[in-house]
TIRO-2110 file (N, C-alpha, C; in Angstrom, 1 decimal):
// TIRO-2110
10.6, -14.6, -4.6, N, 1, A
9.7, -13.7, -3.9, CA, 1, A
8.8, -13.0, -4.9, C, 1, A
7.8, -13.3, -4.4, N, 2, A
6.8, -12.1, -5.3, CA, 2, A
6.0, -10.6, -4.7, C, 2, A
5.4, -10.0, -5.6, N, 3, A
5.5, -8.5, -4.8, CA, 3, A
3.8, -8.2, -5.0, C, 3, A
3.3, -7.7, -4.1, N, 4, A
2.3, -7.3, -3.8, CA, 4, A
1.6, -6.4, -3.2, C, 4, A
0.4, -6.1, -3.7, N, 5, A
-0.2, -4.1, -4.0, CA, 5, A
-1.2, -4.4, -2.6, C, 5, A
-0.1, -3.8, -1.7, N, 6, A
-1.2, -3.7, -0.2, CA, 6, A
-2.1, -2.1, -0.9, C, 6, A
-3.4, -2.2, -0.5, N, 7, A
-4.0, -1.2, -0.9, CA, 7, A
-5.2, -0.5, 0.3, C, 7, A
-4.7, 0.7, 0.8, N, 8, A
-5.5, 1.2, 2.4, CA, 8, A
-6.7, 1.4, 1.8, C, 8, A
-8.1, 0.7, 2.6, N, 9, A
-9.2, 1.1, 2.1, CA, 9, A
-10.1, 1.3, 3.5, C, 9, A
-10.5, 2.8, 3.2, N, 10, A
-11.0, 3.1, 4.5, CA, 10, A
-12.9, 2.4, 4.7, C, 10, A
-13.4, 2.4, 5.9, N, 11, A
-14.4, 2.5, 6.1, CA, 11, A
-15.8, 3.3, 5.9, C, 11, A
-15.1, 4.3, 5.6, N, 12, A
-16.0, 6.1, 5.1, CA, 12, A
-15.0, 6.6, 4.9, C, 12, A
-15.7, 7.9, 3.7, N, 13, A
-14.8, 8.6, 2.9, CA, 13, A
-14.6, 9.7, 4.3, C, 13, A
-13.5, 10.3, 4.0, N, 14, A
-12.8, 11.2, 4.4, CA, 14, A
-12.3, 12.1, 3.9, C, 14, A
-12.3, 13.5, 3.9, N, 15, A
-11.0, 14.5, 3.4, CA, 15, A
-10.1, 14.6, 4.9, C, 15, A
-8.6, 14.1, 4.7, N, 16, A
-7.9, 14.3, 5.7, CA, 16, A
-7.5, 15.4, 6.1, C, 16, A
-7.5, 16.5, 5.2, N, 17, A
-6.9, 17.6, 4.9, CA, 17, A
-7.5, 18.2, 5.9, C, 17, A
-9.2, 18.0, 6.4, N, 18, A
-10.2, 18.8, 7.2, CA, 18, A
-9.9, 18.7, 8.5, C, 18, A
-8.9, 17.7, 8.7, N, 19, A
-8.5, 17.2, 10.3, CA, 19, A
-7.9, 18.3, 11.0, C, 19, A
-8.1, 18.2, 12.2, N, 20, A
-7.1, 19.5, 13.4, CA, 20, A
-5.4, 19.0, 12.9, C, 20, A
-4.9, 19.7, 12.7, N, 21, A
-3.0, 19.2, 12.6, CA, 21, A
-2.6, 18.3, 13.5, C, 21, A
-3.0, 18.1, 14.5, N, 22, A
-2.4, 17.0, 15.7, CA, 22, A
-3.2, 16.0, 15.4, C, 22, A
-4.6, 15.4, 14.8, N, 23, A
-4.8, 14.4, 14.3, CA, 23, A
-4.1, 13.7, 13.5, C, 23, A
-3.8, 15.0, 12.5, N, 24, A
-3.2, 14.1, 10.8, CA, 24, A
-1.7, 14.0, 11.5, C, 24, A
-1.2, 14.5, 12.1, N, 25, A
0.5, 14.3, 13.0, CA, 25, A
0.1, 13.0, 13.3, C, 25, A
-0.9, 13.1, 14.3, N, 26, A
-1.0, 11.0, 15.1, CA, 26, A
-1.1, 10.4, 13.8, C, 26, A
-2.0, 10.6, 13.0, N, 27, A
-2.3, 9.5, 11.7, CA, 27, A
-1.1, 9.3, 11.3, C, 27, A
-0.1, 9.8, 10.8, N, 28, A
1.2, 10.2, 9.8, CA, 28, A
1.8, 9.5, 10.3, C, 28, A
2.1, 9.5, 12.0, N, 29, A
2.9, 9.3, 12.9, CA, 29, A
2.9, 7.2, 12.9, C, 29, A
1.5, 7.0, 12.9, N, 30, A
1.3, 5.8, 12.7, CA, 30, A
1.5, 5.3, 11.5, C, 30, A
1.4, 5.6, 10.8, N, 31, A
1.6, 5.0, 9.5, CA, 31, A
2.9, 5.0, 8.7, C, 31, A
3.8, 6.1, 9.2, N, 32, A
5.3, 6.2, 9.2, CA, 32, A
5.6, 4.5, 10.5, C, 32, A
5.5, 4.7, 11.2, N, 33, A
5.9, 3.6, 12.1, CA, 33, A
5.6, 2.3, 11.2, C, 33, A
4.5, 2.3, 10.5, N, 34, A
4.1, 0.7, 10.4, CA, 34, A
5.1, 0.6, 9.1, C, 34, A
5.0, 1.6, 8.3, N, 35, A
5.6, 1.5, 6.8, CA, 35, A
7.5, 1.3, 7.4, C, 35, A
8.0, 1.7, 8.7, N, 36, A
8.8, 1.5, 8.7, CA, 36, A
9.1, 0.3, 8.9, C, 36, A
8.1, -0.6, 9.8, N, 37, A
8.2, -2.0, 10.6, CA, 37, A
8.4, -3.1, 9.3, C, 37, A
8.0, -2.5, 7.4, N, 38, A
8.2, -3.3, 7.1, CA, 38, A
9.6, -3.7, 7.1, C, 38, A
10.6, -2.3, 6.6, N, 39, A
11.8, -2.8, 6.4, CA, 39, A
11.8, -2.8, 5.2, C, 39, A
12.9, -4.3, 4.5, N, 40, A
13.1, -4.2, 3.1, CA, 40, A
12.3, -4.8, 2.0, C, 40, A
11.2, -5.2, 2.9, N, 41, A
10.2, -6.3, 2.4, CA, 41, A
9.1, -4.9, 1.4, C, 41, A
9.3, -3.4, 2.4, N, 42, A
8.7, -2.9, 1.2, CA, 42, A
9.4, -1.9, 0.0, C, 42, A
8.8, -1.7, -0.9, N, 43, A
9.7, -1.6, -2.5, CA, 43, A
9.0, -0.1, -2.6, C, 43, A
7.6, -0.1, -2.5, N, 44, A
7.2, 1.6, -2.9, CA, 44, A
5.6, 2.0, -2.5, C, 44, A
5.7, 2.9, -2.2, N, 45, A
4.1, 3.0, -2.1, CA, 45, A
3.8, 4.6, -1.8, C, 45, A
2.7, 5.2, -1.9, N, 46, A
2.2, 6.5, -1.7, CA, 46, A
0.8, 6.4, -1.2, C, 46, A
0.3, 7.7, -0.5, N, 47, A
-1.1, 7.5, -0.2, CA, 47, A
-1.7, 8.7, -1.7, C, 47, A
-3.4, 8.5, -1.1, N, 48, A
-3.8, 9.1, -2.4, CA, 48, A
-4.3, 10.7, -1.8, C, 48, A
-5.1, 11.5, -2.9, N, 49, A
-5.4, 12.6, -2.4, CA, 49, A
-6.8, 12.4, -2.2, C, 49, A
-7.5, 13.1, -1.3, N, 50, A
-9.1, 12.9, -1.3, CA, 50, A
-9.3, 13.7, -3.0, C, 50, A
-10.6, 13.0, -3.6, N, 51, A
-10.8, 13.7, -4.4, CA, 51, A
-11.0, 13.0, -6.0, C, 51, A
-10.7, 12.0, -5.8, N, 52, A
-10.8, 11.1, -7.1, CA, 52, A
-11.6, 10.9, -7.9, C, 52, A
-11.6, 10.5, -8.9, N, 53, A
-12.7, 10.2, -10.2, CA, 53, A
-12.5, 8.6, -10.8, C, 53, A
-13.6, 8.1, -11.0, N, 54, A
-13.6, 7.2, -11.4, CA, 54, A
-14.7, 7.2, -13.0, C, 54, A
-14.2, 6.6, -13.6, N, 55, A
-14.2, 6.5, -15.1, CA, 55, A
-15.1, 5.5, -16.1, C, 55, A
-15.9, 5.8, -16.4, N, 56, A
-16.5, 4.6, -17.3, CA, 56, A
-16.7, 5.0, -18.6, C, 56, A
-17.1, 4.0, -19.1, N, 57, A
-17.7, 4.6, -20.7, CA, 57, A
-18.5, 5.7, -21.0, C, 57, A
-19.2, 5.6, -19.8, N, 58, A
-20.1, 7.1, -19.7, CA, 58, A
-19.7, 8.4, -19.2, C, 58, A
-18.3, 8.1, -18.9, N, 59, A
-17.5, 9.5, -18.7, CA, 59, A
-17.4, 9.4, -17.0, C, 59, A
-17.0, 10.7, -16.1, N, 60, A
-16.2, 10.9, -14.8, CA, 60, A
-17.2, 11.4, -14.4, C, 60, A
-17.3, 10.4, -12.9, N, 61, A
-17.7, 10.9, -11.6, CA, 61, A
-16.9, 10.5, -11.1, C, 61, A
-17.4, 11.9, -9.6, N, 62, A
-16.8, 11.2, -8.0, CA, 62, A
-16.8, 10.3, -7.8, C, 62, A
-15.2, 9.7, -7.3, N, 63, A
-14.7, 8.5, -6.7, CA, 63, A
-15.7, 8.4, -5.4, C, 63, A
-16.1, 7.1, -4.6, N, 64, A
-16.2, 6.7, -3.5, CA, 64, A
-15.0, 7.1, -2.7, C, 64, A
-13.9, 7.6, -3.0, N, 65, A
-13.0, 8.1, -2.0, CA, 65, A
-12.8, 7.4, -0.3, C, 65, A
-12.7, 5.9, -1.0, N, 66, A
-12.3, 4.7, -0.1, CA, 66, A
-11.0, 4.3, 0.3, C, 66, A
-10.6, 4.8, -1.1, N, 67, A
-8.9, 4.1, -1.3, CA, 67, A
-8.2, 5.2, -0.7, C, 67, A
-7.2, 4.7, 0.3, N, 68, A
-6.0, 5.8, 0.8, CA, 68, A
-4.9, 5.8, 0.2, C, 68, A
-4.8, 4.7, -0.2, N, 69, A
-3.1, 4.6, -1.1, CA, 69, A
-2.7, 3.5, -1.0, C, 69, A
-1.7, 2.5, -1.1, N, 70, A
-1.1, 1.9, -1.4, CA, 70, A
0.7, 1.3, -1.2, C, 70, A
1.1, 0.5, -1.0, N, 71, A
2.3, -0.2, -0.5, CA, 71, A
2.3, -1.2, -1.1, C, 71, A
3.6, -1.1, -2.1, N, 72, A
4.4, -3.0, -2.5, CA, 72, A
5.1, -3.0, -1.9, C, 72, A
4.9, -4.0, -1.4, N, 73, A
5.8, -5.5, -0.9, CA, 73, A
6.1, -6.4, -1.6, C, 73, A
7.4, -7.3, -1.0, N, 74, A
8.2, -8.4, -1.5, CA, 74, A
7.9, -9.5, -0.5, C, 74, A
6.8, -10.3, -1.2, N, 75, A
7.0, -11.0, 0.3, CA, 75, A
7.0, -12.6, -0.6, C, 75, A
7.4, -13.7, 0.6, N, 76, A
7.3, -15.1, 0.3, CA, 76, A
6.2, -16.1, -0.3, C, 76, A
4.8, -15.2, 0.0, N, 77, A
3.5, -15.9, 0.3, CA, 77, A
2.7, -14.9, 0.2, C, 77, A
1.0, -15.2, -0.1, N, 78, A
0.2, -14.2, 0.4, CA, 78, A
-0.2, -14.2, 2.1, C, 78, A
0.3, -15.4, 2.0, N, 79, A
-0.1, -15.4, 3.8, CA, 79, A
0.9, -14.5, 4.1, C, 79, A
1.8, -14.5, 3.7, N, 80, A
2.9, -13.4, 4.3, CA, 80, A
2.7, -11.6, 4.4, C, 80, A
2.4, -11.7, 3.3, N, 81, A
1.5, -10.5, 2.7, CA, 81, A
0.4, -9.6, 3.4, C, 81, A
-0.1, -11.2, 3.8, N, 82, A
-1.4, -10.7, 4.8, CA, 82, A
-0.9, -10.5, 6.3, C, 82, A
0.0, -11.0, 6.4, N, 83, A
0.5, -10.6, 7.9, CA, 83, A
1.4, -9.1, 8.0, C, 83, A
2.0, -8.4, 6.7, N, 84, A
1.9, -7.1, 6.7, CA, 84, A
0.7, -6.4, 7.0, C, 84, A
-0.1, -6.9, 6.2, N, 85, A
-1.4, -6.0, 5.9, CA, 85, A
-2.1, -5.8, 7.6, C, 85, A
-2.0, -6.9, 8.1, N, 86, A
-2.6, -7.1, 9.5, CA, 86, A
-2.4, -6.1, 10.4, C, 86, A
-1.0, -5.5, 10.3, N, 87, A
-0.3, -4.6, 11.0, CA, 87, A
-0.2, -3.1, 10.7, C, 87, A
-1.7, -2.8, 10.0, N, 88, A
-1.5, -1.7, 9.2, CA, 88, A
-2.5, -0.9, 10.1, C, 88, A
-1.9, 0.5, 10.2, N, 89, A
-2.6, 1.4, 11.3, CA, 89, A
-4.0, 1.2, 10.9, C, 89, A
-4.8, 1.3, 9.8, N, 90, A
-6.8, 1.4, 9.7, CA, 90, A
-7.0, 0.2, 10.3, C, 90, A
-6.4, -1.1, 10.0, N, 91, A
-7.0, -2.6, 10.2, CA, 91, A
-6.4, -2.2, 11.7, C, 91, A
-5.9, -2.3, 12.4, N, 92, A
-5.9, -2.2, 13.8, CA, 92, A
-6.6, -1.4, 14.3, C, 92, A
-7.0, -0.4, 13.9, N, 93, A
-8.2, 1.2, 14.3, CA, 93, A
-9.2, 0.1, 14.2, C, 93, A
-9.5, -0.4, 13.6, N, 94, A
-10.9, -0.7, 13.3, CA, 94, A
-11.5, 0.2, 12.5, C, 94, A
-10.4, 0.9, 11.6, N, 95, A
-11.2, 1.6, 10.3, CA, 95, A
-11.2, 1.8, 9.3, C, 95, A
-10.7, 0.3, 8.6, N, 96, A
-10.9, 0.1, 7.5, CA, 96, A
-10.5, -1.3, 7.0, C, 96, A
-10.1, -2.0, 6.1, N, 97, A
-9.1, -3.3, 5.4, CA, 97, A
-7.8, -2.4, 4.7, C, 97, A
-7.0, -3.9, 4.2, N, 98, A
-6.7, -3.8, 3.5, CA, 98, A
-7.0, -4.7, 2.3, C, 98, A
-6.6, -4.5, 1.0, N, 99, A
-6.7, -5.2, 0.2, CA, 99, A
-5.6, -5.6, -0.6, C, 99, A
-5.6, -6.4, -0.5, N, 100, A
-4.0, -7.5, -1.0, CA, 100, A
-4.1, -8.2, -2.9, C, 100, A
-3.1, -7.8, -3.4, N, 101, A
-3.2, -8.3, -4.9, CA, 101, A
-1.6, -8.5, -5.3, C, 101, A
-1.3, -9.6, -5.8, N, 102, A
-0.5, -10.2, -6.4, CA, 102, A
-0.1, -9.7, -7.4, C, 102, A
1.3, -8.6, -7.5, N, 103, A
1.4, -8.0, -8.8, CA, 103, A
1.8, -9.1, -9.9, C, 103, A
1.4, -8.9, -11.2, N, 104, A
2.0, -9.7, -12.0, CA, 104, A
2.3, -8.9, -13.1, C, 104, A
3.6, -9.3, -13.3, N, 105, A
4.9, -8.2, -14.4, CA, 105, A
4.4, -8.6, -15.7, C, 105, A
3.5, -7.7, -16.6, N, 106, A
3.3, -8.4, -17.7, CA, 106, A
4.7, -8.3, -18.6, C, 106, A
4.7, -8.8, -19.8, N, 107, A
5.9, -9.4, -20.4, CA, 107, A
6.8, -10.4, -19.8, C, 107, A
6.9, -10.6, -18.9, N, 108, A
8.0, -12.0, -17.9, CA, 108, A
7.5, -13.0, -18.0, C, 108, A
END
């Protein structure tokens, strides 16, 4: 089994923090449910904070503030992988992807 960086990437940036409380409750609410549906297939994940920086040679600016966070999984396949991903509250909203990557353990 190999393990894989599901990664929430929304449609438009967001601060979720700005939401009414009963929005970010339904949001939570869904995404507790789906992270639960994996089971033991998933290993770790966290969401992110709005607010990121991204980095170059030329030094830090503001992130695009696309990425939500992230989920590994243990799965058999990337097709497998992608059939988690399928089930993920944004890609059913219609408001956002995910993005699927194949971790690989360097030194092994």
């Amino acid at each position: 089994m190999a393990k894989y960086a599901l990664i929430y990437k929304s449609d438009q940036a967001f601060d979720w923090s700005t939401l009414p409380l009963e929005e970010i409750q339904k949001i939570m609410t869904a995404w507790g449910a789906w992270s639960s549906s994996l089971g033991a297939a998933a290993k770790s994940g966290e969401a992110f904070k709005f607010g990121g920086k991204s980095v170059t040679k030329d030094g830090a600016v503001d992130a695009d503030n696309l990425l939500g966070g992230f989920t590994v999984v243990e799965a058999g396949s990337m097709e497998e992988a992608e059939k988690f991903a399928a089930q993920a509250p944004n890609v059913l909203m219609g408001k956002g992807s995910m993005e699927i990557y194949e971790i690989v353990s360097l030194g092994e």
